[in-house]
N, C-alpha and C positions, 0 to 999 in steps of 0.2 A: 377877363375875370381872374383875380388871383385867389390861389387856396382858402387866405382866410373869410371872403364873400361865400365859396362854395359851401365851404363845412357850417357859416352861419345860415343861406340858405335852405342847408339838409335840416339842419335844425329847427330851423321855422314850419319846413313840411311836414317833419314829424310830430310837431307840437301841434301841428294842426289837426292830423291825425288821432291822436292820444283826447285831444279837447272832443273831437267828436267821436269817441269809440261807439258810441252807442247806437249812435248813427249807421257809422262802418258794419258794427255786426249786425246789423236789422239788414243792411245791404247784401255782406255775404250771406245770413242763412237764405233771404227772399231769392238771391240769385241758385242757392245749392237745391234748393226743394221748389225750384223751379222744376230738375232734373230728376230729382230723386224726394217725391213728398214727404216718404219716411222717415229721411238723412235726422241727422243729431248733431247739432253744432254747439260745443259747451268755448268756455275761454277758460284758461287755466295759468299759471306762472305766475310772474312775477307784476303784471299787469293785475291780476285779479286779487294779488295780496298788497296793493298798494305798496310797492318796494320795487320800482322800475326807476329807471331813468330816461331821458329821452332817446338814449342809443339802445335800449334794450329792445327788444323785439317783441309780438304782442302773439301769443301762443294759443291756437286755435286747434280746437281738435274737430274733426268730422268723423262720424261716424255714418257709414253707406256702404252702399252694397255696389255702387261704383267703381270703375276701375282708378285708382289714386292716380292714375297720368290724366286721364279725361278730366277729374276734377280738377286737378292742377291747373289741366290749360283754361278751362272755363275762364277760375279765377284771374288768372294772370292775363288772358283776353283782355278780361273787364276790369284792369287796370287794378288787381289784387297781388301787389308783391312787399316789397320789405319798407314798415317794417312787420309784416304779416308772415308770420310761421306758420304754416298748415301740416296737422299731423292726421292724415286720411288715414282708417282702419274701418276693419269689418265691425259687423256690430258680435261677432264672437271673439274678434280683438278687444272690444272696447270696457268692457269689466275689467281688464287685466290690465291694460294702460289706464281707465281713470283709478284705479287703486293702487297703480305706481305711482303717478301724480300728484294725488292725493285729493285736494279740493280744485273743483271742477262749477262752472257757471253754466248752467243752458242758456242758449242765447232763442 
């Protein structure tokens, strides 16, 4: 396989990805409050303001009282990595991160 098959099959996975987000985050919160029932999973960036592109990345925030490595592995276990950013914080982090952010999606 030469470079330009890879970079258009990246493409194609992420566009698959992007087409079903909805899908993807009903996946990650069902998998996160498997662990943690309370957890808060919003989407935020550029994805939620309609202004991505397919290389962009799809910016997830969780809010849990888990330890941000545990969750990490969960997701990435069950086959949750790029293009999925996961920004794990306490829920006394989490005011002060979605209001740097700004606009925030619960998922």
């Amino acid at each position: 396989m030469i470079w330009e098959d890879i970079i258009i099959e990246e493409a194609r996975r992420r566009r698959k990805i992007f087409e079903n987000l909805d899908k993807y985050l009903v996946e990650i919160r069902d998998l996160i409050k498997a662990y943690d029932r309370d957890a808060e999973i919003y989407l935020f960036g550029s994805v939620l303001e309609s202004r991505y592109l397919l290389s962009s990345d799809i910016d997830i925030l969780i809010v849990t009282s888990m330890d941000p490595g545990k969750v990490l592995a969960i997701l990435w276990n069950n086959g949750f990595e790029d293009p999925f950013e996961f920004h794990i914080v306490s829920r006394t982090q989490a005011r002060h991160f979605i209001k740097k952010v700004g606009k925030v999606r619960r998922c």
